[in-house]
Structure formats: C-alpha cells, structure tokens
N, C-alpha and C positions, 0 to 999 in steps of 0.2 A: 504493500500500500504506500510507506513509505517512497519508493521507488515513482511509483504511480504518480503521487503528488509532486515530488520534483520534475517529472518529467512535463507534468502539465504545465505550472510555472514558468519552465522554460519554455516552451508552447507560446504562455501569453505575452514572455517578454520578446523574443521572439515576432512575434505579429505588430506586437506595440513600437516596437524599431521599425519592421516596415513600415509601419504605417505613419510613421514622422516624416521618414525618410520619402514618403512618397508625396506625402504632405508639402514638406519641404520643396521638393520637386515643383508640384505644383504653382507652390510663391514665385519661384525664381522663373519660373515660363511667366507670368503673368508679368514678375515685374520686367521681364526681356522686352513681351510684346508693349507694353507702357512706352519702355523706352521707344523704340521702334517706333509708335505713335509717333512720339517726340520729336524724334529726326524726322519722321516721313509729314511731319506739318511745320518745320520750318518754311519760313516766306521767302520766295525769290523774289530779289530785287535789282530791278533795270532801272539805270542812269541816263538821262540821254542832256545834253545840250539842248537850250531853246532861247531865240529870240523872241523879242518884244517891244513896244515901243510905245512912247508920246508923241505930240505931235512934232517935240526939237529932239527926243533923246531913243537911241537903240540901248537895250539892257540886256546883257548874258547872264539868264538863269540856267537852273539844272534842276530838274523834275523827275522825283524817283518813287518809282512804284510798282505793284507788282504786276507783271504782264500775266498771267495766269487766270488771272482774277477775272470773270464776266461781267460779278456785280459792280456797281457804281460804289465808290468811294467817299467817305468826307474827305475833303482838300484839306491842305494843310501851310498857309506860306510859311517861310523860316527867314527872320532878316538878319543880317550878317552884324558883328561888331565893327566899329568905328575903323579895322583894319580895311573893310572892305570885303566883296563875295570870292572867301576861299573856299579850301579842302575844308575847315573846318566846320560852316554852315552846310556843305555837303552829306559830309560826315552824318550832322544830326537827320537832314532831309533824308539818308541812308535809314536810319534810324528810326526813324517813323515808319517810311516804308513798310519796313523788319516788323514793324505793328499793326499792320495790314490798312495804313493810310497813303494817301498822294501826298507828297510835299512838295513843294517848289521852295527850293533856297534864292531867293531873289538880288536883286541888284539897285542896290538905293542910288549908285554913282551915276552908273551909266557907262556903259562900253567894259563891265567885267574891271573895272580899274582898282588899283588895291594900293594901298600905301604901305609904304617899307618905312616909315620912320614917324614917330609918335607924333611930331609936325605938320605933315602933311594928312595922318587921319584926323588930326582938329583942325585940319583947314577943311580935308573933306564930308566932314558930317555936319560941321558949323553952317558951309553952304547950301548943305540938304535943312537943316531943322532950323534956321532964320531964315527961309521960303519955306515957310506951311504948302503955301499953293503946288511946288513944286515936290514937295514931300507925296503930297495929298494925289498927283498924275502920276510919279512914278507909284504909290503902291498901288493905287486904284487900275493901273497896267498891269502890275502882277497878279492881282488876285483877278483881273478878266481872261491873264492867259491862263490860271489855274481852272477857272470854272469854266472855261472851255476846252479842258481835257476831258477824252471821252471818257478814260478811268475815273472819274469825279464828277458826286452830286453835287452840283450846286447849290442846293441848300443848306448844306452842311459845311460849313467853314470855320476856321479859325485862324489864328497865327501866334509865333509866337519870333521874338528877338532874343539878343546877346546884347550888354551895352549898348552902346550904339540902338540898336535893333530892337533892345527892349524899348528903349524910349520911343521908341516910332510906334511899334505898334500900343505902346499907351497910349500915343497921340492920338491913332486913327482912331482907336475906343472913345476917347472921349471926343472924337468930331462925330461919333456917333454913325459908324462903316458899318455895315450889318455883318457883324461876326456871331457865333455860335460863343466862339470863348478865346481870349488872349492870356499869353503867360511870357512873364519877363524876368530875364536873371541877369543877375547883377547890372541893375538897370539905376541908371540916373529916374528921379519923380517929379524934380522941378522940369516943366514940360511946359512947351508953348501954347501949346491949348489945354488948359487943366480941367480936371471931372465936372461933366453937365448932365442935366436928366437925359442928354441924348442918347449918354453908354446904352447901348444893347449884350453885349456881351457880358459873358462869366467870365471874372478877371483874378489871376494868378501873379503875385510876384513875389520870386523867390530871389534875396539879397543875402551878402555875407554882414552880419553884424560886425565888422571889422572893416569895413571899405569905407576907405576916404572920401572914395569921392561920392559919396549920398549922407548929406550930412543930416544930425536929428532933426534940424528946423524942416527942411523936404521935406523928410518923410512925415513929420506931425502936420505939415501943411497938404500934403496929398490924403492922407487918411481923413482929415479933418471936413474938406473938399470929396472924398468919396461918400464918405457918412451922410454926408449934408443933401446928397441925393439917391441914400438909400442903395447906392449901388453895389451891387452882389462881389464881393471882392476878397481875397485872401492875401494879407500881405506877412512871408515868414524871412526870419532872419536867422542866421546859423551862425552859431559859436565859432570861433576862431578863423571865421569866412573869411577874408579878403575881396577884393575886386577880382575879375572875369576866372573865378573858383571851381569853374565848369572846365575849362580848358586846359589840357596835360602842356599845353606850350607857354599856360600862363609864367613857371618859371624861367625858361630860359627868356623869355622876352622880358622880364621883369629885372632881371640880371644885366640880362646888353641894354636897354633905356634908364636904367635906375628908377624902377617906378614900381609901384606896392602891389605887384601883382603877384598869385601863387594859386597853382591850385589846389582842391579840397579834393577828394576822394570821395568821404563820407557826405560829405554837403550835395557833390555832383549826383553820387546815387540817389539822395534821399528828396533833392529837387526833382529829379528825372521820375520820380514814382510819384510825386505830387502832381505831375504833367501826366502821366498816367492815366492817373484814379480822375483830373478836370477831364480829361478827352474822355474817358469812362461815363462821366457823368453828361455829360451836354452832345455826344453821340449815342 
C-alpha cells in the first residue's frame, strides 16, 4: 500500500509539472504573438518636400504621413524655432506621423532659409512677429497647403511650435484661426496679439521653469489675459527646464553662442505625453 501511495504522489507531481510547464508555454506564445502585434502595427512614415506660397513669398515645407492609410487624417502644422525650418521640426512632423497624424513642418521665413548665428535668427523672426499681417499669410498658406492634403480632414487641425514657433502659433490662437488645439514649448507669452474671446482652440504650453527668456511678469500677464476670457488652456512649467529643453542640440549650440540653453530628457518626455493625451482629447 505503502508502495501504492508513493507511486500515486508521484503520479500527481508528475502531471502538476506538466501542466505548469504547458501552462507556461502557453504565456510565452501569447506574449510572442502580443509582441508580433506590436511590430506588425508600427506606422510607416513618408516624407516628401512641398511648396507653397503668398502672394510675395515661396515657402519649403515637408509633410509626413502615412501612405498606407485610406482614412483621412487630422492635420497637424509644426513651426520651426527662431533657427528656422530644419531637420529638427522634421524630426517632430516625423513624429507625429509615427502617431498616425499629417504634419507639415512649415516655413515662417520663406524660401526654407535658416540662420546659423543667434543674430540673424533675431533678425529673422523679429521680421516675421513685428508684421502680424505677414505672420498671419504665411501661416494661413501652410495650414491651406495642409488641409489640402488628401491624407487630411480638414476639420480637424491643430499646430503646434518651438520658440520661435510656439509664439506664432499662440499668436494665430489668439487672432482666433480655427484650430482644434495648439501646444507651445518653450515658448516666449509676451505676444503681439495677446488672448481675446476669439481663441477657439484647446491650448497647451509647456515651459522650463528655469528659462530666461519668459520672464514671471509674461507669464502672470498671459494667464491673467487667458483667465479673463475663460479660455481652455494648460500652462506647465518643469523643474530644472531651461530654454528650447526639447532639443538634444540644445547643448552644443548653447556652448558655441554662450546662451542658456540645455536640454531636459525628463521635461522632453513628459511635455511630449502632455501633447499626446491634448491630441487624444480634441481628436
């Protein structure tokens, strides 16, 4: 009997092993195919060049999105920092894509022009944002080459800037552009046309609490100015941020001009998920 019992014992331990093991099994195929999922719905994304124009100026943007896609898109423009339309506004218009949006990284200069020296981007964005009007033709050109892409609903728009770029599309917000939702980082808030009940958009800006150049009076005067028209707005500020905190190139450029720039990591991820969750919400 003795004999008996141990044998059965081992019997169940026996069974209770396969059947972990088969168990187990099972998890590891399931989390394979998960994976699998994963890779097999990454977004392709195509880049292409594209002109555009006013009535005095040609503008080289670049519009990236996914060619696969049947359905219509929200648009998305992106305005470039006070450097002008690089790899960098690319990059992010890349990026969006990757999130199953159009973007167009647009051209506030005109003719794709870009400044190599801290001087010549405050002469070139100085001449865009002290002509409103001219501000106001070139972007109202990119956002009609955007919503005339066939990949993109036009009812569905936003934009969002860098410096420079954020302060423009604050601008266009508060001349009252019909956007869906704008979002700016490390963005100047003293702006030439400051918040009116005209904002239609859901508005985003995301600053380093450490950047020189947006001083507390701005920012208590634009919130102050937001409030006073009830408009829907998020403005956050990140601990040890500096100025344009989004950009891995912000060191070395901060380095060759001597000027307070640096990037953040943690600020970059955690503004990029705050742009996220706005596009989430108002798409």
């Amino acid at each position: 009997m003795k004999i008996l019992k141990i044998s059965y014992c081992l019997l169940c331990v026996i069974c209770l092993a396969l059947s972990c093991k088969t168990e187990n099994k099972k998890e590891n195929t399931s989390e394979t195919k998960e994976e699998t999922t994963k890779v097999s719905e990454k977004v392709e994304v195509k880049g292409e060049e594209i002109s555009y124009k006013t009535d005095s100026t040609t503008m080289r943007g670049y519009i990236a999105y996914n060619p696969e896609s049947d359905e219509k898109k929200p648009g998305i423009l992106v305005v470039h920092e006070w450097w002008g339309h690089n790899d960098y506004s690319r990059k992010r218009a890349d990026m969006l894509a990757e999130l199953g949006y159009v973007a167009l990284a647009v051209d506030m200069y005109g003719e794709g022009k870009q400044a190599k020296h801290p001087e010549d981007a405050g002469k070139f964005s100085g001449m865009v944002m002290k002509n409103i009007d001219v501000a106001k033709a070139r972007f109202d050109a990119a956002l009609a080459a955007l919503k005339s892409n066939p990949h993109v609903d036009p009812n569905k728009i936003a934009a969002i800037g860098y410096c420079f770029g954020g302060s423009v599309v604050l601008t266009m917000a508060d001349m009252g552009e019909d956007l869906d939702a704008v979002a700016a980082f490390h963005s100047g808030v003293k702006l030439p046309v400051m918040p009116s009940k005209d904002i239609k958009a859901k508005i985003l800006i995301c600053n380093g609490a450490e950047d020189p150049f947006v001083s507390p009076e701005s920012i208590a005067a634009y919130t102050r100015a937001m409030d006073s028209v009830n408009a829907d707005y998020q403005y956050i500020a990140y601990e040890d941020a500096v100025h344009a905190f989004t950009s891995k190139e912000a060191d070395s450029l901060g380095k060759k001009f001597d000027l307070p720039l640096a990037y953040n990591a943690d600020a970059d991820e955690k503004s990029w998920e705050e742009l996220k969750e706005l596009l989430k919400e108002v798409f």
